[in-house]
PQR file of N, CA, C, O and H, with PARSE charges and radii, in Angstrom:
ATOM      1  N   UNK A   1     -27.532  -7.982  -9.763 -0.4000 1.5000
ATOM      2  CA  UNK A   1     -27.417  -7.384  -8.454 -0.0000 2.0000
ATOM      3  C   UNK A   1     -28.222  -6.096  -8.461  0.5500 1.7000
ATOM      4  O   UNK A   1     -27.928  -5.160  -9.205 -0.5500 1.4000
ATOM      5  N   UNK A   2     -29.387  -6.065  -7.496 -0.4000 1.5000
ATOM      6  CA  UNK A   2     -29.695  -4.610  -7.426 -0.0000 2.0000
ATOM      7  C   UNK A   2     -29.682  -3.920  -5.843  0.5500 1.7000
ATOM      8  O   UNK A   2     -29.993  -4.322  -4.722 -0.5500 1.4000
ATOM      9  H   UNK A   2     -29.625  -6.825  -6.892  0.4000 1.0000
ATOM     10  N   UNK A   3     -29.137  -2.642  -6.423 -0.4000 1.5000
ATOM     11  CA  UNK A   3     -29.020  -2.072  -5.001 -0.0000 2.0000
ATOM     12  C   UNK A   3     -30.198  -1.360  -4.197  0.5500 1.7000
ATOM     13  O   UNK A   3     -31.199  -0.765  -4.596 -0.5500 1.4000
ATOM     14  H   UNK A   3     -28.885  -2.315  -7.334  0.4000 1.0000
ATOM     15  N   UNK A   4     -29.759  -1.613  -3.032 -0.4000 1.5000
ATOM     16  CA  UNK A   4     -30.683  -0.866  -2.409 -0.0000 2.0000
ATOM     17  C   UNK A   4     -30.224  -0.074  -1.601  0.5500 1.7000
ATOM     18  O   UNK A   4     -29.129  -0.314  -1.092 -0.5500 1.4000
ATOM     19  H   UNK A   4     -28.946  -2.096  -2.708  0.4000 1.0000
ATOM     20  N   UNK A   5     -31.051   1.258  -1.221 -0.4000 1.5000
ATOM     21  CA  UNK A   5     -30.847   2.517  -0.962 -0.0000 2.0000
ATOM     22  C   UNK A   5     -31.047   2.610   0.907  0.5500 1.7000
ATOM     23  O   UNK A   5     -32.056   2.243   1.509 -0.5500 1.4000
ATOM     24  H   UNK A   5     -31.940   1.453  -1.635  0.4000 1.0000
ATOM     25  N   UNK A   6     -30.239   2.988   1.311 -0.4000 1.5000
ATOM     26  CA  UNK A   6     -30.925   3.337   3.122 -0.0000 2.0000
ATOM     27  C   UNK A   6     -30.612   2.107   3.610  0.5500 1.7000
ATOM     28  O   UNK A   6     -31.439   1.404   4.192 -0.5500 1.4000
ATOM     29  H   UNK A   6     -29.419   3.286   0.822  0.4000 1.0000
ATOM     30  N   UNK A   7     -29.313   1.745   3.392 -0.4000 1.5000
ATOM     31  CA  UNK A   7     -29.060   0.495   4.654 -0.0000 2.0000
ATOM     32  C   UNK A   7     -28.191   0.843   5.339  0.5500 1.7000
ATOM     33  O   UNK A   7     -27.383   1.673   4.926 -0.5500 1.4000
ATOM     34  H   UNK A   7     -28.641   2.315   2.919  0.4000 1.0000
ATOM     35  N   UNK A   8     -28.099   0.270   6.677 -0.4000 1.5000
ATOM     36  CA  UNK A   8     -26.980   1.155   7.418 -0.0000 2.0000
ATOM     37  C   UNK A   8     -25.644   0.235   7.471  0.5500 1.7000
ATOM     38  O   UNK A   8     -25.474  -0.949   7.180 -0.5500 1.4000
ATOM     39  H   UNK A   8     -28.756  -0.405   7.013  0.4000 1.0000
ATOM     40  N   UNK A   9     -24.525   1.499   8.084 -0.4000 1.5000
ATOM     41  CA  UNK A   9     -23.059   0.551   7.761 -0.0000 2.0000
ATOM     42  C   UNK A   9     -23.162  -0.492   8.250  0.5500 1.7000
ATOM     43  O   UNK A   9     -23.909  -0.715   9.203 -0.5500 1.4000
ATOM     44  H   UNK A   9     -24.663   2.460   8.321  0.4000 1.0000
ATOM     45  N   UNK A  10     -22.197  -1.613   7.518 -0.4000 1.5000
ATOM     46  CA  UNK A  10     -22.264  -3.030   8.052 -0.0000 2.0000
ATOM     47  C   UNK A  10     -23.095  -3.578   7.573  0.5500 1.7000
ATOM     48  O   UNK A  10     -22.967  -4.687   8.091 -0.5500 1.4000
ATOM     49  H   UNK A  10     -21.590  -1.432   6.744  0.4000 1.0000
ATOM     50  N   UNK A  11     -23.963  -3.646   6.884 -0.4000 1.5000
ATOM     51  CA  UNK A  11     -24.950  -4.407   6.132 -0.0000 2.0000
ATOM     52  C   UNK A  11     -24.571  -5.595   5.889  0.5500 1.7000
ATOM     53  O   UNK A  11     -25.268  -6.497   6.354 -0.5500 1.4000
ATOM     54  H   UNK A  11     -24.067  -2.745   6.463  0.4000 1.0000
ATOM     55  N   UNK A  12     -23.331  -5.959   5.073 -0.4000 1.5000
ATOM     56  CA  UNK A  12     -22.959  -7.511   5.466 -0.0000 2.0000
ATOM     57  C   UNK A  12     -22.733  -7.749   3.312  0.5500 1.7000
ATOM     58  O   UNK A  12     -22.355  -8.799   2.793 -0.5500 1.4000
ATOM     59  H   UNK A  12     -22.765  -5.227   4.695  0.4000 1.0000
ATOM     60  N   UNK A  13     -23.153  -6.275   2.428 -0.4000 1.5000
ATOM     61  CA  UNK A  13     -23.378  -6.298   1.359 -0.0000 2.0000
ATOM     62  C   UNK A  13     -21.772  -6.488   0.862  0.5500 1.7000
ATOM     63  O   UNK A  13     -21.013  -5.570   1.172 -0.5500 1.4000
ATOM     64  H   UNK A  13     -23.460  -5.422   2.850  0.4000 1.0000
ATOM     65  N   UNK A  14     -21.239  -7.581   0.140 -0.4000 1.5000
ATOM     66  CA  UNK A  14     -20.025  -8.009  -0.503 -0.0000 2.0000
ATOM     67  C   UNK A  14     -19.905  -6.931  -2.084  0.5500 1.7000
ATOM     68  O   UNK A  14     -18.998  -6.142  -2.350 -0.5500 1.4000
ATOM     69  H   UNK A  14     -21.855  -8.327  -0.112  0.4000 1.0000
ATOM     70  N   UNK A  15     -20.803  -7.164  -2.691 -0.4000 1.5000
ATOM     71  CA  UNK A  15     -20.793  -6.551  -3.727 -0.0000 2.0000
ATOM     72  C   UNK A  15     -21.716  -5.431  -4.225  0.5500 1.7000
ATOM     73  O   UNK A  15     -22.922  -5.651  -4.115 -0.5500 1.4000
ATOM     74  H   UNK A  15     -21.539  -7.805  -2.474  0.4000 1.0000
ATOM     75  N   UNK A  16     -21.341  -4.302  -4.737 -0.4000 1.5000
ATOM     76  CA  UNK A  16     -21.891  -3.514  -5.170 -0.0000 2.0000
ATOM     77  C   UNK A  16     -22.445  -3.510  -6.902  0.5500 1.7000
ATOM     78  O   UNK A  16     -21.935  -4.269  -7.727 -0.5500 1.4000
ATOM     79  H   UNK A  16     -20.361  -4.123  -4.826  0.4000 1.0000
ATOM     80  N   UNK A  17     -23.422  -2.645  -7.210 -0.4000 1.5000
ATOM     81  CA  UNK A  17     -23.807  -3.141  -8.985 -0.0000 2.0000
ATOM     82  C   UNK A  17     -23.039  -1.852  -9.748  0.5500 1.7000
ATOM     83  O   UNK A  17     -22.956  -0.629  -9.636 -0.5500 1.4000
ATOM     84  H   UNK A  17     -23.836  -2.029  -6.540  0.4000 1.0000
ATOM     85  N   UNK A  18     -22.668  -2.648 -10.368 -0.4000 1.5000
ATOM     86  CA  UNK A  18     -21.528  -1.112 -11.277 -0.0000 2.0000
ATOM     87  C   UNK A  18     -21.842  -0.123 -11.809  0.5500 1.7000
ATOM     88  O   UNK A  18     -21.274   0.937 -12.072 -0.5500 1.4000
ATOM     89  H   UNK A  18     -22.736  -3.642 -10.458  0.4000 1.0000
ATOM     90  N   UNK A  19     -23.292  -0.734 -12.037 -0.4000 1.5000
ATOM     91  CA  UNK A  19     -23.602   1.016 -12.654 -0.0000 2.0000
ATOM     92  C   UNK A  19     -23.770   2.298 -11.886  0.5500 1.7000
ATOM     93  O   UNK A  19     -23.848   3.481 -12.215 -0.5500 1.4000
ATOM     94  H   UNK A  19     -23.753  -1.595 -11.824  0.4000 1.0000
ATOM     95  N   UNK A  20     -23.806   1.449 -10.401 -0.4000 1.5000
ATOM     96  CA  UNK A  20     -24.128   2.865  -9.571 -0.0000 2.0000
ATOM     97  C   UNK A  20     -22.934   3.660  -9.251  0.5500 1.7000
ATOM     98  O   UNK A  20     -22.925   4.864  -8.993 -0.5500 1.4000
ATOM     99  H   UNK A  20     -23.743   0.488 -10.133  0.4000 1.0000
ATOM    100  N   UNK A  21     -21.674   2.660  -9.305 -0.4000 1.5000
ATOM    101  CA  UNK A  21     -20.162   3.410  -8.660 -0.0000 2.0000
ATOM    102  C   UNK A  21     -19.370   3.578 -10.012  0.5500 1.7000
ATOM    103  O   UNK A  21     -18.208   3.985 -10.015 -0.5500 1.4000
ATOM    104  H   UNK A  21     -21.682   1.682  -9.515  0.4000 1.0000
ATOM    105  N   UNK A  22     -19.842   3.349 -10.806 -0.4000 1.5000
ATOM    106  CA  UNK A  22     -18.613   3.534 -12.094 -0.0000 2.0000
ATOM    107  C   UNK A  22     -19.615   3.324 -13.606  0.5500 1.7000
ATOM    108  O   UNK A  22     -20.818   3.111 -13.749 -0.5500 1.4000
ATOM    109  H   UNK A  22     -20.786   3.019 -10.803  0.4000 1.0000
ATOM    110  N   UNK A  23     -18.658   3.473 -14.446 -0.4000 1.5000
ATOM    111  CA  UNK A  23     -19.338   3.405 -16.384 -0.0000 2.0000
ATOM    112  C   UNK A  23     -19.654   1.857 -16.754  0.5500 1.7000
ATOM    113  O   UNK A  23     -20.143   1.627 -17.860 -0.5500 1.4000
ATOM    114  H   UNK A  23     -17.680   3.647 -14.330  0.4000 1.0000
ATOM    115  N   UNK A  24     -19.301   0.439 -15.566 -0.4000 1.5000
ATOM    116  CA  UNK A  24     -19.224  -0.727 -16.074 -0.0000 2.0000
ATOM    117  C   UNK A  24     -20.266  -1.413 -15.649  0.5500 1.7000
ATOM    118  O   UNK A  24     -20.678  -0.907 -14.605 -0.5500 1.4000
ATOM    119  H   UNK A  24     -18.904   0.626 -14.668  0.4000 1.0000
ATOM    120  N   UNK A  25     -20.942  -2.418 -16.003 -0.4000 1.5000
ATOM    121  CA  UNK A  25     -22.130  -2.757 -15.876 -0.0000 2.0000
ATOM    122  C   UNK A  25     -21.486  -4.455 -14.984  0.5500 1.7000
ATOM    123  O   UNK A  25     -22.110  -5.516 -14.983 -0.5500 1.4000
ATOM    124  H   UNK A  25     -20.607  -2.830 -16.850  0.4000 1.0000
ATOM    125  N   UNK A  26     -20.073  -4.194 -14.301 -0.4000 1.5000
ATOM    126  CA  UNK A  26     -19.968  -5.304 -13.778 -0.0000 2.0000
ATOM    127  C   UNK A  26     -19.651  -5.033 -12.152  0.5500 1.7000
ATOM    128  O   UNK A  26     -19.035  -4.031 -11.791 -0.5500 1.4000
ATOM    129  H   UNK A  26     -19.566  -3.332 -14.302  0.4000 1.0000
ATOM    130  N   UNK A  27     -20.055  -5.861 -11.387 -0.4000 1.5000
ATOM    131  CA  UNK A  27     -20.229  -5.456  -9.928 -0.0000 2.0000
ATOM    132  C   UNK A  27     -18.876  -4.872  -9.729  0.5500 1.7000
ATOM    133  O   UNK A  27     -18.006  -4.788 -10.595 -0.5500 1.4000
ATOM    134  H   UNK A  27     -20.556  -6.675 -11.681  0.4000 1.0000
ATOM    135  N   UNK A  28     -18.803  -4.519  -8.619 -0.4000 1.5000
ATOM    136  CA  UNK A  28     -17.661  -3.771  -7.597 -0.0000 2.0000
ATOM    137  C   UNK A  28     -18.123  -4.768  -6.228  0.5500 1.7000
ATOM    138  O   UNK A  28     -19.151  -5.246  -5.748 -0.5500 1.4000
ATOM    139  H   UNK A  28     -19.510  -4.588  -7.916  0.4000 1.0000
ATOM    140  N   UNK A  29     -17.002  -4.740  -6.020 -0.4000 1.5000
ATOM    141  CA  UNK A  29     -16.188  -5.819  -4.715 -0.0000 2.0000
ATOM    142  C   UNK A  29     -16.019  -4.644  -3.943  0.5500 1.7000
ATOM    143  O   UNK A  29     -15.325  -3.673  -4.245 -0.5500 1.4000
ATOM    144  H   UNK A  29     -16.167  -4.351  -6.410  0.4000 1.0000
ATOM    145  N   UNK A  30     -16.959  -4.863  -2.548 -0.4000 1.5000
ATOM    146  CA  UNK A  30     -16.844  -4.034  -1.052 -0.0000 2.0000
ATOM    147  C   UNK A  30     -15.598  -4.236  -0.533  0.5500 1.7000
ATOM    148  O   UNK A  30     -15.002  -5.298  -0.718 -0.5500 1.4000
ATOM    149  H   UNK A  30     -17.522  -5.652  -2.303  0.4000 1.0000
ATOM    150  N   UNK A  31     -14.947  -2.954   0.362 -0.4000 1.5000
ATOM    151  CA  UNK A  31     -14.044  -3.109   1.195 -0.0000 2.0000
ATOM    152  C   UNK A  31     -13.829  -4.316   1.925  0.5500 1.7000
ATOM    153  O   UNK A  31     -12.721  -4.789   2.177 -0.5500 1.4000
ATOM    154  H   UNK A  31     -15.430  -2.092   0.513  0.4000 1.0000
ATOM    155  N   UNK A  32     -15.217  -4.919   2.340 -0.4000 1.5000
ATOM    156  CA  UNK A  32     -15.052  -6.061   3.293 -0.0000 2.0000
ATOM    157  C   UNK A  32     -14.895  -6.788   2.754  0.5500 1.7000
ATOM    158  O   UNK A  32     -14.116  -7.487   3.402 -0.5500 1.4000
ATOM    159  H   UNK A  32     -16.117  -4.535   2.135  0.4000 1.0000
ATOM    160  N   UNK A  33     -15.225  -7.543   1.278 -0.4000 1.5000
ATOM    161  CA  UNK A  33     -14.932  -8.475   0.123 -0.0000 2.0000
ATOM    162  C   UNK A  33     -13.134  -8.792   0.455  0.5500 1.7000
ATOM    163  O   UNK A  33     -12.559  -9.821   0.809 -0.5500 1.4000
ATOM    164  H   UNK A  33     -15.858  -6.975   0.752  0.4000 1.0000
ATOM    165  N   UNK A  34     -12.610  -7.366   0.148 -0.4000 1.5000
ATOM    166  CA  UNK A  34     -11.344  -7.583  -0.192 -0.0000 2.0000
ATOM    167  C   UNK A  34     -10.489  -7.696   1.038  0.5500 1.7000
ATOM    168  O   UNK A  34      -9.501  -8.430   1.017 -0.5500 1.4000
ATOM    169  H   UNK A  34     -13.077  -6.530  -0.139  0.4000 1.0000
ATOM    170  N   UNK A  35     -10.826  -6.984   2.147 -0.4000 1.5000
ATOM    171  CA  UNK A  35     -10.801  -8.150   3.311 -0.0000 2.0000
ATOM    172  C   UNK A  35     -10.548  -9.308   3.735  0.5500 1.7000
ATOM    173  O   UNK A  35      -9.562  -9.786   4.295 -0.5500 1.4000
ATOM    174  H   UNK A  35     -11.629  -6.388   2.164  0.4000 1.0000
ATOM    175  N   UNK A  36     -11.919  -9.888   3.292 -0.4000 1.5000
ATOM    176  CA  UNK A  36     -11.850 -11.344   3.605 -0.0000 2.0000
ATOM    177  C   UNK A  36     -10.671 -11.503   2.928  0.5500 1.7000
ATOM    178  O   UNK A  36      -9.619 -11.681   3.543 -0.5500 1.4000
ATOM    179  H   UNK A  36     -12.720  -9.499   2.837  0.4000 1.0000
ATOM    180  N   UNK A  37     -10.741 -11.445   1.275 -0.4000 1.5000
ATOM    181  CA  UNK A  37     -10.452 -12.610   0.253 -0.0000 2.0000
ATOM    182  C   UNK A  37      -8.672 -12.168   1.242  0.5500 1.7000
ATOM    183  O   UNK A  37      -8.033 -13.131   1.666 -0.5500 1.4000
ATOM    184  H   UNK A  37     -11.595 -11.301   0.776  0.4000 1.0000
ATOM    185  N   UNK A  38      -8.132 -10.781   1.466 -0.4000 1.5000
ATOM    186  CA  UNK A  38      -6.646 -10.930   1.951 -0.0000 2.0000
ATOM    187  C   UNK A  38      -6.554 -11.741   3.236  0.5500 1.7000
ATOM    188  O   UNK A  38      -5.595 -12.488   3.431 -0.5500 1.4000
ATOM    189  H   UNK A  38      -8.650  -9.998   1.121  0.4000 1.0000
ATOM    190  N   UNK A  39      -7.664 -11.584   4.221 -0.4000 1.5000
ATOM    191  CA  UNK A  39      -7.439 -12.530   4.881 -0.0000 2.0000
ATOM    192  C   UNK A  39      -7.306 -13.975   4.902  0.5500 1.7000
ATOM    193  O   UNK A  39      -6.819 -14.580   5.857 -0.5500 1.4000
ATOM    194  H   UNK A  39      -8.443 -10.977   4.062  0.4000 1.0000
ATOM    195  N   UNK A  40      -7.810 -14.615   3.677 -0.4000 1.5000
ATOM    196  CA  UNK A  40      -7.915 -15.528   3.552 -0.0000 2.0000
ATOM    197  C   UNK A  40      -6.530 -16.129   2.628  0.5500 1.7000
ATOM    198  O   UNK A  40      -6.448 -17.356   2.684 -0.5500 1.4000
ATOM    199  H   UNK A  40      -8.206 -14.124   2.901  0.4000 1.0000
ATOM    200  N   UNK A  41      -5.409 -15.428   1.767 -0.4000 1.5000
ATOM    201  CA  UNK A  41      -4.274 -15.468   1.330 -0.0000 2.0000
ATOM    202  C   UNK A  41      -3.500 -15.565   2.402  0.5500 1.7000
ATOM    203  O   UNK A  41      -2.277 -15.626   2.276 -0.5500 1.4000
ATOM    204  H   UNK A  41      -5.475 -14.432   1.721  0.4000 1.0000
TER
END
């Protein structure tokens, strides 16, 4: 996953790449990810 810089809100982006939000080199799950997936429980 690579990110990109300058998109505006709502982009539609599910996952983020970990190295940019945290020490782990494994994606991060967007607000809207976790969203869906509760909407979908």
């Amino acid at each position: 996953i690579r990110f990109r810089r300058g998109l505006p809100p709502g982009d539609g982006v599910l996952f983020y790449p970990g190295e940019v939000f945290s020490s782990s080199s494994q994606p991060v799950a967007s607000a809207r990810l976790e969203r869906i997936l509760s909407g979908l429980q």
